[in-house]
N, C-alpha and C positions, 0 to 999 in steps of 0.2 A: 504493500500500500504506500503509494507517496506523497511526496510531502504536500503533493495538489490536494487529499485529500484533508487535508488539516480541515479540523474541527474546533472549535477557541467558543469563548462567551466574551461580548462584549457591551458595550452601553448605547442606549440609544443617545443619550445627551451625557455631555463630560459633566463630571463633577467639578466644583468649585475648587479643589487642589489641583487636581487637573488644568482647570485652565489658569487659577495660580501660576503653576511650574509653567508649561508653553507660555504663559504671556512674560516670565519672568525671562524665559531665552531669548525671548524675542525682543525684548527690551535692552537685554543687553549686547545684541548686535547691530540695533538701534544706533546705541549710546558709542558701539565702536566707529560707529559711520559718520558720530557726528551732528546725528539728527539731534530733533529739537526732544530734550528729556521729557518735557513739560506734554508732549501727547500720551507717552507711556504714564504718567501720573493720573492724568484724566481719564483712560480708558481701565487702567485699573484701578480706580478707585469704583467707576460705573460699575465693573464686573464684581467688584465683591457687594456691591449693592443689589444686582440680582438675584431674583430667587431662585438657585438652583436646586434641581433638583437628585436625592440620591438614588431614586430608581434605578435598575438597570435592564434593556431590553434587549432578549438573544438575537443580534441581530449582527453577528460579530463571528469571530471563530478567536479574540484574545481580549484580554483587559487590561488593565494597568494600576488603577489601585481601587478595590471595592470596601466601599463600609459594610457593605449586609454579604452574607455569604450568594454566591452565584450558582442558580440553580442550573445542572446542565445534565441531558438526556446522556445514558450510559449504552443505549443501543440494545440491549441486551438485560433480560433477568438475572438478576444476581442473589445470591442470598446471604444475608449478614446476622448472625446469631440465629440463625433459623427462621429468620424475616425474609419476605421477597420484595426487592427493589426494584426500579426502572430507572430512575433518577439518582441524583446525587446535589449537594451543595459544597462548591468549594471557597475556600474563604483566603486569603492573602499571606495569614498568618500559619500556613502549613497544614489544615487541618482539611478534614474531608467527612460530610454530616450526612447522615441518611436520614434524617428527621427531624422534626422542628427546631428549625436551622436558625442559627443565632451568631452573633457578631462578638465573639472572644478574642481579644487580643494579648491578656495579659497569663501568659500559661501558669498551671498549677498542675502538682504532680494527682495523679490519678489515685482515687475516683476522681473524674473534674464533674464540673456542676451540667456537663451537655452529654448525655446519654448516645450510643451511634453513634458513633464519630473512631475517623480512623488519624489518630494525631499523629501525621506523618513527620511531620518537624515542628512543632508546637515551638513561636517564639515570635517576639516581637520583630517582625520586620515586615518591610516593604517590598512586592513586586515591582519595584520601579526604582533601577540603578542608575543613579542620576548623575548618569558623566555627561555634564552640561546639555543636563535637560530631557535627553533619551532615557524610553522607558523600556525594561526586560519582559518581556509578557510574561504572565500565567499561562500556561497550553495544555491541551486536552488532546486526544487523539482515539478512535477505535480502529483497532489494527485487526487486520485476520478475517477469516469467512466463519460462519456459523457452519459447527457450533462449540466453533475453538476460538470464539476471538479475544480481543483482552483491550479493556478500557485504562488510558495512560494520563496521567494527571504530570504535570511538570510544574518545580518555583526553579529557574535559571536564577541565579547571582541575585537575590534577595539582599538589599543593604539592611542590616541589623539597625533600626531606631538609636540615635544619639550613637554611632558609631560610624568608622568607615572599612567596617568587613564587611563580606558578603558570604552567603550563603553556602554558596557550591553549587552545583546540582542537582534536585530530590525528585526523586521517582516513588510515585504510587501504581502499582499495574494491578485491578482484577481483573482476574480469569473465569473466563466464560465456564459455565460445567463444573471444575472442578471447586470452584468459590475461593479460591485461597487468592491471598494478598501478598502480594512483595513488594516490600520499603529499600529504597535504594539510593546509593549518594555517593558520587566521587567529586575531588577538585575540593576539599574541605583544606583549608587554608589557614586556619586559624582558631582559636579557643571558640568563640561563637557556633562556629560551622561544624565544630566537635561535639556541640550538644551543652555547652558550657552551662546554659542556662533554658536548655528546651526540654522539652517532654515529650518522650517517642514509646507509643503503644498504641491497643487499642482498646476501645472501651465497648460494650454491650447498652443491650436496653434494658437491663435493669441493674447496671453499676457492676456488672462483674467486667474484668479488662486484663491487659497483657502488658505491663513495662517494663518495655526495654530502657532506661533510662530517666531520670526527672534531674535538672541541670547539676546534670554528672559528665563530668568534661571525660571524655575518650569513651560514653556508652556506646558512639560508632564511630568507624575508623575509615578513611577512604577507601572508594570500595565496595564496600560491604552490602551483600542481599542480607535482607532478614524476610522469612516466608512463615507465613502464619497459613496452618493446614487447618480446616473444620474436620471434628470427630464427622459419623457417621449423622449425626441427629442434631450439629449444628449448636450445639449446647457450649461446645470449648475449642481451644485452636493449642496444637502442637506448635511450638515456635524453634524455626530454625534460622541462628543466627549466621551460619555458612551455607547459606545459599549461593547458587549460582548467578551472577550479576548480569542482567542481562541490557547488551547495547543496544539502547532507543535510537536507532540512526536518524528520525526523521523532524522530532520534535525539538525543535532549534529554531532560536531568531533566522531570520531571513540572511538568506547567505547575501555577504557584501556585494554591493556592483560595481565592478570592476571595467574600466574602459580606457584606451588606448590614446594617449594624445598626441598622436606626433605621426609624420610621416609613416605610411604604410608598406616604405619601401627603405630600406636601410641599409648602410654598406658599412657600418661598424655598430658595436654591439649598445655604447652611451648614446647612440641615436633613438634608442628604443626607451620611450618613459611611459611609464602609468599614473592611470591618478582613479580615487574612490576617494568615498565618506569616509569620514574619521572616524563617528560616534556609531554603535556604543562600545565599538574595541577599543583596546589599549594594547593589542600588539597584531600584529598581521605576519600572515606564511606567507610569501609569495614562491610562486613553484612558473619558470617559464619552461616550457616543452619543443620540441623538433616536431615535425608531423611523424617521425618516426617512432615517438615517443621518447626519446634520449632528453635528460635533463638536461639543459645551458646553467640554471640558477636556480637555486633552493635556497631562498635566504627569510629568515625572520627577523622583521623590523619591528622596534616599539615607537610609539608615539613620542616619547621621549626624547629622543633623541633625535642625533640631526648629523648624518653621516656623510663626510666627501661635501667638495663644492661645487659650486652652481653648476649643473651640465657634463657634470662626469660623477658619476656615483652618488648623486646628491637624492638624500631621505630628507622629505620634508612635511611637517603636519601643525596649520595652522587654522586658527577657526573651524569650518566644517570642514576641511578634505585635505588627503596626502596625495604627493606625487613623491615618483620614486622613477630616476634614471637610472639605468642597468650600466655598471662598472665599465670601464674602459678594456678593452682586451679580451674580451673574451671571444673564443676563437667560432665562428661563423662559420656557415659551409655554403657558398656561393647555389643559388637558386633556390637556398631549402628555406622552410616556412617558416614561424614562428607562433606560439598560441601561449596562455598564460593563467593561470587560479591564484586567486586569493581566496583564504579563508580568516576572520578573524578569532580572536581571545579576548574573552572579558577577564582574566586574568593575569596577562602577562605569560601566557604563553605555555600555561600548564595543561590545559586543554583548549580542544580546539573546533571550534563549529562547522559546518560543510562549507564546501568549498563555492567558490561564486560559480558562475558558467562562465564555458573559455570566452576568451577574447578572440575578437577579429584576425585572422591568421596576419603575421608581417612577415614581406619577404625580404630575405639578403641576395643584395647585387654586390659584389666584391670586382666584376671586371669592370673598365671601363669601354664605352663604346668606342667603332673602329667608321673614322671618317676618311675622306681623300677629298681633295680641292680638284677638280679638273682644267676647268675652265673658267675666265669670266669676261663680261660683256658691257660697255657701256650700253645704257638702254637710253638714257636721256641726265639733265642736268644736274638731277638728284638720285639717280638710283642704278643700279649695275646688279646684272641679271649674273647669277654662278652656278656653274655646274659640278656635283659632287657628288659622292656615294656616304650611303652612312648605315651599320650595322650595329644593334648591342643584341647579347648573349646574357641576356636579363629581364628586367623591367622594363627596355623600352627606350626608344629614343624619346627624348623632351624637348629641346631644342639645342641648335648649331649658333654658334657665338662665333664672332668676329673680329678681325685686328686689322688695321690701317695704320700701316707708317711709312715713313721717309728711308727708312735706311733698311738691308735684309735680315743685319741680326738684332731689328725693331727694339734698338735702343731710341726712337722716335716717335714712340706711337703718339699717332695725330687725330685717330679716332677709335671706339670700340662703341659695336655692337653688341646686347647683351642676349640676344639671342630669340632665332625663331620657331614654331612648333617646326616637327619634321618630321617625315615617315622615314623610310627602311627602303632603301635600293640602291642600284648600281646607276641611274643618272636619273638624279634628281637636279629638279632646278628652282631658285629660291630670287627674288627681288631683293635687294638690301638696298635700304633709302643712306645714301651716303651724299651728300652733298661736297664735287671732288672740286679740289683746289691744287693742289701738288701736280707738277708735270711727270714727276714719278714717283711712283707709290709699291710700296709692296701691301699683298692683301693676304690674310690665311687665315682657318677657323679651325674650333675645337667643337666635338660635340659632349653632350652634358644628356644622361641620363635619368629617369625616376629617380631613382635612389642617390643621386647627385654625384655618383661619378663622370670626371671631366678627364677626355682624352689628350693627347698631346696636341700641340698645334698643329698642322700638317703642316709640310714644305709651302713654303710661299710662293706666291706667282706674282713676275712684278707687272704692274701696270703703268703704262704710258701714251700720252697721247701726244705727239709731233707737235713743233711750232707752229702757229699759225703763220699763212702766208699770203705776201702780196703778188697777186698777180699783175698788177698797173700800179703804178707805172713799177718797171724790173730793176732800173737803172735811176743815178744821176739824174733829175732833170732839172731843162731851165725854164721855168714859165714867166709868161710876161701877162698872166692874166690873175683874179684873184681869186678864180674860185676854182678845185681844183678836185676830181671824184675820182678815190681809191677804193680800187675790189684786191679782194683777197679769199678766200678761204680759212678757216678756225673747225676746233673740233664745236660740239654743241655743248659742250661744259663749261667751254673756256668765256669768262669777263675779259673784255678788250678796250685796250685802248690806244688809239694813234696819238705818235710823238710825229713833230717838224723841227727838226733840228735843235733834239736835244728836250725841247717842252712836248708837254702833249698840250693836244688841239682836239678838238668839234667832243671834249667829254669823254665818260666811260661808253663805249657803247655795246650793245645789247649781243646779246650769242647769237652767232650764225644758223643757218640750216645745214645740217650737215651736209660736206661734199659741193656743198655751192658755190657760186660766185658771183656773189652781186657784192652791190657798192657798200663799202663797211663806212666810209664816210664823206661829207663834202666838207674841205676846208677851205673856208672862209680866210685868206693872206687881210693883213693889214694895208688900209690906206694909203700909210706913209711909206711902202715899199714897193716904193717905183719903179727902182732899179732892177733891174737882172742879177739874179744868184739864183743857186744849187740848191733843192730838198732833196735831204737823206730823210727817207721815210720810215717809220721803224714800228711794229704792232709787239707791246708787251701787255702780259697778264697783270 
């Protein structure tokens, strides 16, 4: 039976500590933000002025802290002193009633004043471990098919009233048919959880009972089944305190959620980071897998701590959630997968809750991709058409990047591109908006994969485009007139402009059409120059 089948009691409307504790969390992360304090006083003061109320309606499968004990169906007949049940009433403080159910907190060694009742851990404490404000549930479960099944009562880590131990873990299980009862408890940590001050037995409908203990510190020891047998006729219980302990797999807080912040593609092992809720653990397993199943990382992290810095090995847990980057070096197997569990401790690591559900596979790229430059092409004034190949043996091409400089071992670069999408083949071709100004240039590119591996640059290919030229006039000439029309030729990138002797004249002017030859300009001679002399004509960039 799984854990979808959980069955719990819970409230139809919270009680007034209830929403105490949540508004007090909530206040105080309020108050970390900065907000105005003065709302948090107003709304709680409004909420302890309403009437709540302490009903409670099954309309839940857990609860958190009950004043009246909580009736809840057992599935099954059961028989307690030779009584037959259907029900049950559980109560916070460890106790479990089969009839006229009443709110005991303060335990007393047996006969106690509540008749039927099975005091599984009699002792003041609370369902609700308050590591900032998270609550441990009470949980219930029937396990098994008729007409073997068996009703399981759980207190997870119970905070002991005016202390800060907690419980352990306490199991209550009846058995279907046979009627017998088994008390159970591991992860007892401390005088409390040892029975210091509890009361563990059972008691009858008419004051006859069975204790194992009244606040006698080591009356049970982690561990330990205690199994109460009914004689024939239900009249008395055989008590065996070495019983067989039997693990409840199912009946546990909600396994952590566990999710994946980073790249889904990774070529070292610290690129890989997680992140989950902090509350209500205080320490976490983390376990990462291969698809093959081979462990990379088995590491348990507490809350406390704070390991390795920023972005390499770095444990971090603040406010509500930790993230945790995977160490540096650990060695990767180029294409294989990655997946990951977290499971938490409300202890510190002594036991341990089920595990989240895996993470999102990550894959390792460890090559880089293989590019080649072929060819490239002016297309017009700003952009140049390249022909290339480009392959990766991974993740994936992502894009080809680009270099632009003056010299071949591009101690000049005059421009970079930082790269465009790109498929996978042997002649591919790509626009690059380069706005060219250099009469020569060397160009090459690297490509850059998913998982951010960058290849070498390839060999460079130099670019150049020839001086512009005049065709009219070829030579020397002597004009005797003032106005005077040169044609030339230019590539279509080049900015031009005519000099006469030394100065430029008629401005910058505009790029040619490629391969043409029209008039690049009319210069306009001065007035005052009457006389006969020589232009040397000359077109620079």
């Amino acid at each position: 039976m799984g854990i979808d089948n959980f069955q719990k009691a819970g409230a139809g409307g919270l009680l007034l500590m209830q929403i105490w504790h949540m508004w007090q969390m909530a206040c105080r992360r309020l108050f970390e933000l900065n907000l105005q304090k003065l709302v948090c006083f107003l709304v709680t003061v409004t909420a302890l002025l309403m009437p709540w109320s302490k009903s409670w309606a099954q309309t839940g499968d857990e609860w958190d802290w009950a004043y009246e004990p909580q009736e809840v169906e057992l599935g099954f007949d059961f028989e307690f002193y030779g009584q037959s049940f259907n029900k049950v009433y559980i109560t916070e403080n460890g106790t479990i009633q089969f009839s006229n159910p009443q709110a005991i907190k303060t335990p007393t060694c047996l006969p106690a004043s509540q008749n039927n009742a099975l005091y599984v851990f009699w002792d003041d404490f609370r369902a609700d471990y308050e590591n900032g404000g998270y609550f441990s549930p009470l949980m219930y479960e029937v396990q098994g098919e008729a007409p073997n099944r068996r009703f399981i009562a759980e207190w997870a880590y119970g905070r002991f009233v005016g202390s800060t131990e907690v419980t352990g873990i306490i199991h209550a299980i009846l058995y279907e048919g046979s009627n017998q009862i088994q008390l159970q408890y591991r992860d007892l940590s401390g005088d409390r959880s040892q029975a210091s001050q509890a009361t563990i037995g059972i008691q009858g409908p008419a004051g006859q009972y069975e204790q194992i203990g009244c606040a006698q510190l080591g009356a049970i020891r982690d561990g330990q089944a205690i199994l109460f047998t009914p004689d024939v006729q239900g009249a008395s219980y055989a008590v065996n305190l070495q019983a067989e302990y039997e693990d409840i797999l199912y009946i546990n807080p909600d396994p952590i959620r566990l999710y994946y912040t980073s790249n889904f593609y990774i070529n070292k092992s610290e690129d890989m980071v997680f992140g989950w809720d902090l509350y209500p653990s205080d320490a976490f397993n983390l376990i990462v897998w291969d698809a093959d199943d081979n462990v990379l990382l088995n590491k348990v992290l507490h809350a406390s701590s704070d390991e390795g810095s920023v972005g390499e090995n770095q444990f971090y847990c603040g406010g509500y959630f930790c993230s945790y980057n995977l160490p540096a070096g650990l060695e990767l197997v180029h294409n294989q997968s990655y997946h990951a569990q977290l499971r938490g401790s409300l202890n510190g690591g002594v036991s341990w809750h089920v595990f989240s559900e895996m993470t999102t596979a990550v894959t390792a790229d460890l090559v880089a991709p293989s590019v080649e430059l072929k060819s490239l092409e002016i297309v017009d004034a700003t952009s140049i058409k390249i022909i290339y190949s480009a392959t990766d043996d991974g993740t994936g091409m992502q894009h080809v990047a680009m270099q632009v400089a003056t010299d071949a071992d591009f101690t000049d670069i005059v421009y970079e591109y930082q790269g465009f999408a790109s498929d996978e083949g042997d002649d591919l071709s790509a626009w690059m908006n380069y706005a060219y100004r250099e009469p020569v240039a060397y160009i090459r590119i690297a490509g850059v994969d998913y998982a951010g591996n960058v290849s070498a640059y390839t060999t460079p290919i130099r670019l150049e485009t020839g001086a512009a030229v005049i065709n009219y006039p070829t030579d020397d000439l002597i004009v005797s007139h003032q106005a005077m029309t040169v044609t030339g030729t230019a590539n279509p990138q080049d900015a031009l402009a005519l000099y006469v002797n030394g100065a430029i004249r008629g401005g910058h002017l505009q790029p040619m059409h490629k391969e043409s030859s029209v008039p690049l300009s009319t210069i306009m001679l001065k007035e005052s120059t009457v006389f006969m002399y020589a232009l040397r004509i000359r077109i620079q960039r």
